[in-house]
DOPA-46807 format. One line per 2 residues: number of its first residue (from 0); for each residue x, y, z of C-alpha. Coordinates in steps of 0.001 Angstrom, whole numbers, plus 500000, padded with zeros to 6 digits. Layout:
N
NUM	X,Y,Z  ...
END
This chain:
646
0	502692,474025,441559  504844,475773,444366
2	501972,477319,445724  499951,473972,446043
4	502768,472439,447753  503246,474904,450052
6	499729,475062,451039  499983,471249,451377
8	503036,471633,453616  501099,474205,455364
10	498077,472297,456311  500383,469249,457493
12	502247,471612,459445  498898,473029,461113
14	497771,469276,461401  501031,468407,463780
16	500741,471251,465737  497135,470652,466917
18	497701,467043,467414  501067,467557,469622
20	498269,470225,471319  496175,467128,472155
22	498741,465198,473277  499437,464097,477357
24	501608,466498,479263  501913,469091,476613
26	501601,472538,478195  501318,475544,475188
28	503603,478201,476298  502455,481837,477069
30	502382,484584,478840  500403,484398,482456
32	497767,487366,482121  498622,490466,483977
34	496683,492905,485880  495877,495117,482613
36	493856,492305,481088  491357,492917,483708
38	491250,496202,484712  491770,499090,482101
40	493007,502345,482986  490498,505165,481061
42	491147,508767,481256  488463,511772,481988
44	489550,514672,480118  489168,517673,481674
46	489418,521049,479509  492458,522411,478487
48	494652,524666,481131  492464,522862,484109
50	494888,521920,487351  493071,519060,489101
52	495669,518133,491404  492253,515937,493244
54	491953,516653,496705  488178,515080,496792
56	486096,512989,495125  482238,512244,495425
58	479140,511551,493194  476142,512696,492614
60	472581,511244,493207  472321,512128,489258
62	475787,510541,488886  477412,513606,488059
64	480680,513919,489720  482059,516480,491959
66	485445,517040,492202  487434,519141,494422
68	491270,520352,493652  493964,521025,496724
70	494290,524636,494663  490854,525208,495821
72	488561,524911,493386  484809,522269,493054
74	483744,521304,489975  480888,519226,488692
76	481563,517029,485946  478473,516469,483843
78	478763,512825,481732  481952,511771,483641
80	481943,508673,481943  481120,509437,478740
82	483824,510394,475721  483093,514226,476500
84	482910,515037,479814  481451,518514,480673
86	483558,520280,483464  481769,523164,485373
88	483444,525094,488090  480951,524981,491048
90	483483,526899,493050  486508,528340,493778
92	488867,530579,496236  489083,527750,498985
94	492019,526453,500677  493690,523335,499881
96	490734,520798,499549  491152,517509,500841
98	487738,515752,500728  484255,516349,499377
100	480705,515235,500325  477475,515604,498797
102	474372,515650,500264  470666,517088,499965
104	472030,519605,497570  475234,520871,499538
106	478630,520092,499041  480783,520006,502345
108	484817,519803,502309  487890,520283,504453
110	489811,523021,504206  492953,523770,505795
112	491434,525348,508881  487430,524495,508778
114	484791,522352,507707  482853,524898,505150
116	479091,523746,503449  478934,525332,499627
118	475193,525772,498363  474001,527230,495050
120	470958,529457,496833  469856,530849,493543
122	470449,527889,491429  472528,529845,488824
124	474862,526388,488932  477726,528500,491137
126	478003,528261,494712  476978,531917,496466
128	476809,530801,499814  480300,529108,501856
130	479095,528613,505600  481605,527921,508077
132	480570,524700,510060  483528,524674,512331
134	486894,526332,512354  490117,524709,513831
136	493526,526474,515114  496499,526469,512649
138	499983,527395,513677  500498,527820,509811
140	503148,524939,509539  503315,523372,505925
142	502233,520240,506922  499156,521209,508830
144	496652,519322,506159  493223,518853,507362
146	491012,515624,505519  487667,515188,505181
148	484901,514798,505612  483037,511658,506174
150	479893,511015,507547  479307,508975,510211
152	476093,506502,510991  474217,509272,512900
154	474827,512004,510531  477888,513747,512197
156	481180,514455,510264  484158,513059,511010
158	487992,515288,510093  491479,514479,510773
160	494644,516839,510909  498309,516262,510329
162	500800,517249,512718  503331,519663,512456
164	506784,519526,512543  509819,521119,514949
166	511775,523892,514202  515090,522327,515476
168	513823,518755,515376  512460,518665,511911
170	511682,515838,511808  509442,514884,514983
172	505723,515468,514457  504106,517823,517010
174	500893,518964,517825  501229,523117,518042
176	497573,523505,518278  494711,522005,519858
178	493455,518559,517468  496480,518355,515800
180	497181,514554,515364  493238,513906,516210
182	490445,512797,514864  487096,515586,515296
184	483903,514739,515413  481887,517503,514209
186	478535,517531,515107  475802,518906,512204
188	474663,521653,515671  478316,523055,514921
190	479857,521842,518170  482897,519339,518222
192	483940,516275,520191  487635,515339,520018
194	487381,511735,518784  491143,510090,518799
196	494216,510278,518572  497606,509388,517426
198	497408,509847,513752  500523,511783,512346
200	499057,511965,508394  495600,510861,508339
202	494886,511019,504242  492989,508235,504471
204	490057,509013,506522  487348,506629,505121
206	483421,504716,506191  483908,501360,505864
208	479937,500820,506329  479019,501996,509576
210	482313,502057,511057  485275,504600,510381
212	488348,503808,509300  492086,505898,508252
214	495382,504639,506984  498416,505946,507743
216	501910,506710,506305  504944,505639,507515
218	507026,508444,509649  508008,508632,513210
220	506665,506506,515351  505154,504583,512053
222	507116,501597,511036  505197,501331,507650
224	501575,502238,506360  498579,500671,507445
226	494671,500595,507984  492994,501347,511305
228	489086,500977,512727  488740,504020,514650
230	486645,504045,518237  485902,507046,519836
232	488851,507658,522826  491996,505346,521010
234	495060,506149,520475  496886,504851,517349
236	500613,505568,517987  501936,508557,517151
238	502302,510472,520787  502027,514757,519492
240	498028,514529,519562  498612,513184,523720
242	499525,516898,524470  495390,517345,524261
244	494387,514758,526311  494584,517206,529521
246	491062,518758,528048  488034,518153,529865
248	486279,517014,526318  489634,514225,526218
250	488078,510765,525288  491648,509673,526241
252	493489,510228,529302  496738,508927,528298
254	499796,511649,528916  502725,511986,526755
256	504978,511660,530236  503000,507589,530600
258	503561,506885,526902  507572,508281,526950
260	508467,505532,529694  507140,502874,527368
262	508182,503836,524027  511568,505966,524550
264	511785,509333,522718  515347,509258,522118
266	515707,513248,522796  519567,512729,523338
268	521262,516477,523320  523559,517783,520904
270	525783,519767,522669  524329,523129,520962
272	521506,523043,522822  519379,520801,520396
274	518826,517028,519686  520110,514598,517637
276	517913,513119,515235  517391,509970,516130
278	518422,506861,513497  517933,503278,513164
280	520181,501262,514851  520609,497676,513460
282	521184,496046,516567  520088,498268,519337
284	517395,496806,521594  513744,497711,520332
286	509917,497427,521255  507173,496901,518730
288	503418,498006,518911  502306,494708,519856
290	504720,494920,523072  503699,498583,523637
292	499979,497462,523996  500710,495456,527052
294	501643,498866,528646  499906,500959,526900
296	495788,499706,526675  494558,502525,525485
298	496946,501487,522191  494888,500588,518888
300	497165,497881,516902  496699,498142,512670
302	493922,495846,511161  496657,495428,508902
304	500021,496483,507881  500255,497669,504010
306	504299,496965,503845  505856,499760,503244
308	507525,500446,499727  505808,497079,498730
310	502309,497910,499027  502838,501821,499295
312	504589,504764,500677  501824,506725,501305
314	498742,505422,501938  495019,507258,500903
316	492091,506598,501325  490139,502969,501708
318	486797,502560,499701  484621,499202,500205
320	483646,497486,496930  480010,497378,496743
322	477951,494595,495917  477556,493616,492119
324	481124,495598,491654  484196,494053,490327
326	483098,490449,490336  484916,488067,492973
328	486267,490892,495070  482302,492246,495820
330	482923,493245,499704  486175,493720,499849
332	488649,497059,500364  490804,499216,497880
334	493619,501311,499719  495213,503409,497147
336	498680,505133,497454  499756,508256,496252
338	503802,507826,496010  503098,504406,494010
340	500352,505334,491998  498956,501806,492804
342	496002,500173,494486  496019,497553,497163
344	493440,494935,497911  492636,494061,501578
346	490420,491030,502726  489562,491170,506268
348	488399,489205,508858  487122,489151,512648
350	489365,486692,514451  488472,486535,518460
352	487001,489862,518797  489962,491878,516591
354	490145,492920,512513  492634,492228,510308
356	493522,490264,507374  495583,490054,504133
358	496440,492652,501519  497390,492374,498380
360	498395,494017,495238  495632,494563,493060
362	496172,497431,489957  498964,499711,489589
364	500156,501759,486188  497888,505113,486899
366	499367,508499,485958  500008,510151,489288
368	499786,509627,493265  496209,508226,494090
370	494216,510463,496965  490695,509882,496630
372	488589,506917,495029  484645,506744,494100
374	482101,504593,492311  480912,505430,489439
376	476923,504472,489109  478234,502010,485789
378	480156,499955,488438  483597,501838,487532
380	485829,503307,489619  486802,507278,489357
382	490555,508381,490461  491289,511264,491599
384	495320,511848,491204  497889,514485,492777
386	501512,514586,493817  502130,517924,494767
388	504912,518241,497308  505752,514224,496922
390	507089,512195,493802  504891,509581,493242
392	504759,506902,490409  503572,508122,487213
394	504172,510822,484057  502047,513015,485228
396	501893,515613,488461  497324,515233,488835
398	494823,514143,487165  491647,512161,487449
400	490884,508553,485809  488620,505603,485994
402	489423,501814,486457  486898,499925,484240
404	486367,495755,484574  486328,494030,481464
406	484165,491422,483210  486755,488676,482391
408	488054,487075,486052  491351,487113,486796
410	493330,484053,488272  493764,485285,491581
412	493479,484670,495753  489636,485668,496163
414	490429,485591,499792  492783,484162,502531
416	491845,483367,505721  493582,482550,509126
418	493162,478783,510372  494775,477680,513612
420	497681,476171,512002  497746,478400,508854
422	496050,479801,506306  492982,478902,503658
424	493113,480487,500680  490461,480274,498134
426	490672,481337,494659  489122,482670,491759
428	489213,479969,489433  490075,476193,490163
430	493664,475329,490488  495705,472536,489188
432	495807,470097,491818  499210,468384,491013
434	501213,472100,491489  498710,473104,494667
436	499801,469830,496631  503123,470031,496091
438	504371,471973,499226  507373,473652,497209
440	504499,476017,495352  504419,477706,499068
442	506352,480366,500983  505625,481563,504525
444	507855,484288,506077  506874,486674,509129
446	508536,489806,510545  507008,493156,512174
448	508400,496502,512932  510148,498338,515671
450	507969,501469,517196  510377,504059,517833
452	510716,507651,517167  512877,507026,513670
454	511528,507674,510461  509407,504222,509245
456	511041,501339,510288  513026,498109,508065
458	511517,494960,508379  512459,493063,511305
460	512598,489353,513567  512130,488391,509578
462	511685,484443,510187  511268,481648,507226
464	508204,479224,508135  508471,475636,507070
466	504860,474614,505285  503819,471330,506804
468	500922,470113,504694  498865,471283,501943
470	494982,470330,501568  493427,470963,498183
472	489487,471232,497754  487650,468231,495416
474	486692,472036,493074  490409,473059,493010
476	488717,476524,494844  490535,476874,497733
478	493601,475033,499285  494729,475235,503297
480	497985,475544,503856  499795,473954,507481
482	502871,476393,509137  505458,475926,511617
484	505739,479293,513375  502624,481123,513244
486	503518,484645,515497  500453,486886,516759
488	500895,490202,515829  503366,489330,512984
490	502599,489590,508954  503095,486949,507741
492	504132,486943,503513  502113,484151,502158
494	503881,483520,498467  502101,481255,495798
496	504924,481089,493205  504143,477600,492437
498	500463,477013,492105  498852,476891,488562
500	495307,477467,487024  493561,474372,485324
502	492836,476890,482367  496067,477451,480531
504	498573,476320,483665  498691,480313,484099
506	500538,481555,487490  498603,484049,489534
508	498425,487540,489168  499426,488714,492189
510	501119,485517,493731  501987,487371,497209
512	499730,487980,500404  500463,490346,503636
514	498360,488682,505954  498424,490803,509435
516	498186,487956,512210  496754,489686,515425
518	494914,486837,516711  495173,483075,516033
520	491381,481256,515742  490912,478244,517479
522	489902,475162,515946  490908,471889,515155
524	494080,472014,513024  495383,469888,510091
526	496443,466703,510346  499702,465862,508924
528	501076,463076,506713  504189,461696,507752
530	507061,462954,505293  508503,459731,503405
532	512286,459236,504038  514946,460251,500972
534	516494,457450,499246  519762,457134,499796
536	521639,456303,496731  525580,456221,496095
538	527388,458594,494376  530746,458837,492451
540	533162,460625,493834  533331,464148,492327
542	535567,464326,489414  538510,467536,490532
544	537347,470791,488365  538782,473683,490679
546	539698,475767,487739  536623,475666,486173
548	534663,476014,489352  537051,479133,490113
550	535781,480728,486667  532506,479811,487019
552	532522,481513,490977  534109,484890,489433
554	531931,485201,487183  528656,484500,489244
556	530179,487496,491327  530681,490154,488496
558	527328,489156,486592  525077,491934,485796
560	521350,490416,486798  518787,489545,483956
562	515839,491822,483585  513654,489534,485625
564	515834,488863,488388  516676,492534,488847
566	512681,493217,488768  512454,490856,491285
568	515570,491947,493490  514042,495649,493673
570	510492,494374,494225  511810,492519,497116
572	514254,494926,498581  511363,497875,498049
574	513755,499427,496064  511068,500609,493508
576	509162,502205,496560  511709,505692,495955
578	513608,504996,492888  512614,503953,489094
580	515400,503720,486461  515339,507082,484749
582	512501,509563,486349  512611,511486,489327
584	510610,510291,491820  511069,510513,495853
586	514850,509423,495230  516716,510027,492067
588	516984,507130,489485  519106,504796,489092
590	520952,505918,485948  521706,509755,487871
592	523221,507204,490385  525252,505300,488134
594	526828,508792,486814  527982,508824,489946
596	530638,506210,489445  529835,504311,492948
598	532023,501415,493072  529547,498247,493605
600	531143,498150,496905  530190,501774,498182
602	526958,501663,496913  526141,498809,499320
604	527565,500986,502063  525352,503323,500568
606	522535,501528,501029  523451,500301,504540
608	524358,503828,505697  522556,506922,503170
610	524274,510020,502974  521608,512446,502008
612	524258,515461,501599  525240,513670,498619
614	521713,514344,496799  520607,518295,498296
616	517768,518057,495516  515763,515388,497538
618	513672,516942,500262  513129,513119,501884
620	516164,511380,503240  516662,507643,502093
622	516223,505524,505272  518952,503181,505813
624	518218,499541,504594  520024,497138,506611
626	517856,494118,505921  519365,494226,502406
628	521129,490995,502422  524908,491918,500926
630	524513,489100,498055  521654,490840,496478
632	522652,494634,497448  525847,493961,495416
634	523811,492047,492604  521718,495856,492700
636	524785,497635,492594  526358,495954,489818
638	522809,496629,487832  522789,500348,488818
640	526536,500437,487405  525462,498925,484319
642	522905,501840,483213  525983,504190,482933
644	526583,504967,479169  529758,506858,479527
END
């Protein structure tokens, strides 16, 4: 009898709950779908004892893949998709490998110090022949990496080369020997055309169809990472490659002498016959690229900037998304980063002549820093993963993975667009119209970066942008958004906290955009309703609570923050860009700082103004952060001293 009446109960209780389902205005709580719901993370297993610390990736016209290793080794990996992947070593005995092309049954890569074709003459599956296509200089400096190579629309390859950096000023990139900071263009007769310059870590050399591409990292004279498109005699910023430009080969005629009266140097002496280093200076007078340009023609400006410590620290390399791949985003670019272990999305879009667009955050979670990307011929992506040197994101120090659709779309921005008065964003699956027209769902904010000889650069000129008017498509696909402020050569942070799905009221995935302003279209802009006026109603006077509003201040000031608003605080604050709560990464975590027994108060100062003598075990100097506002620095600090067990 108990059971039957609990069964009873049961189905009753089972009725209710689908009928209160049914019912107007009832929204079922759960969890908005995240980017692993989409997008699984597979690994290739490579045989026991093997280092592949990835310097290059490509694959196959039998979709075998070839991968190369920055300890100098090529494999082929036979059934790379499969469960058992069969790894043969093709070759080995090179020098630091940092890209890999295939074609008509030779393999061609960048070493350190040439462009070298492999070929398997007798066909015993080894390489016996390593041809030297062209050698460059080295001065033998650590951070003389060479990348490549990629092929170019008339069948030339295409190499760039770090820069070096000073004995006495450390930390000021030079170019020691010739093509240092360039671009080469390496023609298949052997001979080589200096191409451009102004790169200071060019890991992301990439085709993005017919015309070439890099990102950069942020450094000196590099406010933050971003993506260039590269034309033969430009100069991209970074001023040690302008000691070439005397050469009678020289695309570019631009001295170092023309660019130091624009952009200042700071070489202020020492007293010991040295320099200081130079530092960021919250309220010194600045210039940023855009303003350089005006000077400075020869100056290529970023498509976009990939904010640093948000979308990156240290951007690789950008592969297109072919058509049929990936579902909505067919067409559109993947950046990866090697300190995050993340990928970026990037939409872009020819606005009066110029590139650039919006990037945004697309799958992150893989086991080490991402170098090199390729497409698998099942429409899956293969990652090729090192750190060496750097502390990237991440359990492990290489490896190589693949990113596999689930063919389920995700509720995202498909694409966002400039407009003359804004921005139109179209999505992947219809939105609910009630939270897309209601203006609070949106969040404009621009800023840019100073260009100056100081490592990367905080966010700065950071302006709020009051949204003016919302239009929402009849489909729900797309809504236009009107803002006060637009700034050319700005990014502008386009947030979408607000705005819902019709399936399941989810939020988006990713609800933030960088969109990279450099031109504003014409057009005919949006016309705005007239804001109704605020009723005015009377209130009692406030009843007198100063104690209790006392207790209630003190306490809001000593508060440790949730989980969720401390996730967001170090998101924000790019916190999470050097520093994860207990591994070592490019800073140390947060619990080795909380050992420290900081007051909250120093460890804002801290943050203001890094001492790097306090942590000798950190090759890379924290920058300091003074866009922090103080409210949430000491709402960090208070977190930080909450991880200490003692």
């Amino acid at each position: 009898m108990k059971t039957l009446l609990k069964n009873k109960f049961t189905k009753i209780a089972f009725g209710l709950a689908a009928i209160i389902q049914l019912m107007p205005g009832h929204v079922e709580a759960q969890e908005s779908p995240k980017e692993e719901d989409f997008f699984k993370i597979m690994r290739v297993t490579a045989p026991e004892g093997t280092l592949l610390e990835v310097g290059g990736l490509t694959v196959l016209p039998n979709g075998d893949l070839g991968v190369a290793t920055r300890r100098g080794d090529v494999f082929i990996v036979e059934n790379p998709t499969s469960p058992r992947p069969f790894f043969r070593k093709f070759a080995s005995g090179l020098h630091e490998i940092l890209g890999l092309v295939y074609e008509d049954g030779a393999f061609y890569l960048a070493q350190r110090g040439e462009l070298t074709k492999l070929v398997d003459t007798d066909q015993d599956g080894k390489a016996d022949l390593y041809e030297t296509v062209y050698a460059w200089p080295l001065s033998a400096h650590y951070h003389e990496y060479s990348f490549g190579p990629k092929v170019g629309p008339d069948g030339s390859f295409y190499v760039s080369a770090n820069v070096a950096f000073g004995n006495q000023e450390w930390w000021r990139g030079e170019s020691r020997v010739p093509m240092r900071g360039w671009i080469m263009k390496i023609n298949r007769d052997g001979s080589m055309e200096p191409y451009a310059t102004g790169m200071r870590s060019p890991a992301g050399l990439g085709m993005l169809g017919d015309q070439l591409v890099y990102t950069e990292n942020q450094g000196d004279y590099m406010g933050s990472g971003g993506l260039w498109f590269i034309d033969k005699g430009d100069f991209t910023g970074h001023p040690a490659g302008l000691a070439w430009t005397g050469r009678e080969d020289s695309p570019l005629k631009l001295t170092v002498e023309e660019f130091n009266q624009v952009v200042d140097p700071q070489k202020v002496p020492n007293g010991n016959g040295g320099y200081l280093k130079p530092e960021n200076v919250v309220d010194a007078p600045y210039i940023t690229n855009a303003q350089a340009k005006e000077k400075l023609p020869d100056l290529k400006l970023p498509a976009i900037w990939l904010p640093h410590g948000i979308q990156g620290i240290s951007n690789s390399e950008p592969i297109l998304i072919p058509e049929g791949t990936f579902g909505p985003f067919e067409g559109q670019v993947l950046i990866g980063d090697q300190g995050q272990s993340k990928i970026m999305r990037v939409i872009l879009e020819e606005v009066n002549g110029v590139m650039q667009g919006a990037s945004i955050d697309f799958r992150s979670g893989f086991q080490s820093g991402i170098l090199r990307m390729a497409w698998a011929p099942d429409n899956s992506l293969f990652i090729g993963e090192t750190n060496r040197g750097w502390g990237s994101a991440g359990e492990a120090n290489e490896g190589l993975q693949r990113l596999v659709w689930n063919h389920n779309i995700p509720f995202e921005m498909r694409t966002v667009k400039a407009q003359p008065d804004g921005f139109l964003v179209e999505f992947t699956k219809p939105v609910d119209k009630a939270s897309a027209e209601d203006l609070t769902s949106y969040a404009v904010e621009s800023f840019t970066y100073k260009y100056h000889p100081v490592y990367g650069s905080p966010p700065v000129d950071i302006k709020e942008l009051e949204i003016l008017g919302v239009e929402v498509a009849e489909d729900g696909m797309s809504a236009r958004i009107a803002v006060d402020g637009l700034r050319p050569y700005f990014v502008h942070k386009i947030s979408l906290n607000g705005v819902r799905a019709v399936d399941g009221s989810f939020s988006l995935v990713h609800p933030d955009a960088y969109y990279t302003l450099n031109q504003i279209p014409s057009g005919s802009k949006m016309v705005i309703k007239p804001k109704p006026e605020p009723v005015k109603e009377s209130k009692p006077a406030p009843k007198v609570v100063a104690k209790a509003t006392e207790k209630v201040e003190v306490a809001a000031k000593t508060a440790i923050p949730s989980d969720a608003e401390i996730k967001t605080l170090l998101a924000k604050n790019t916190c999470t860009a050097c520093h994860t709560t207990d591994k070592k990464v490019v800073g140390p975590p947060f619990k080795q700082i909380a050992e420290r027994g900081y007051t909250p108060e120093k460890i804002v100062e801290l943050i203001y103004n890094p001492q790097p003598e306090n942590w000798p075990d950190y090759a890379t100097p924290m920058a300091p952060m003074p866009q922090v506002k103080k409210e949430d620095a000491l709402k960090i600090a208070r977190w930080i001293n909450s991880l200490n067990g003692n």
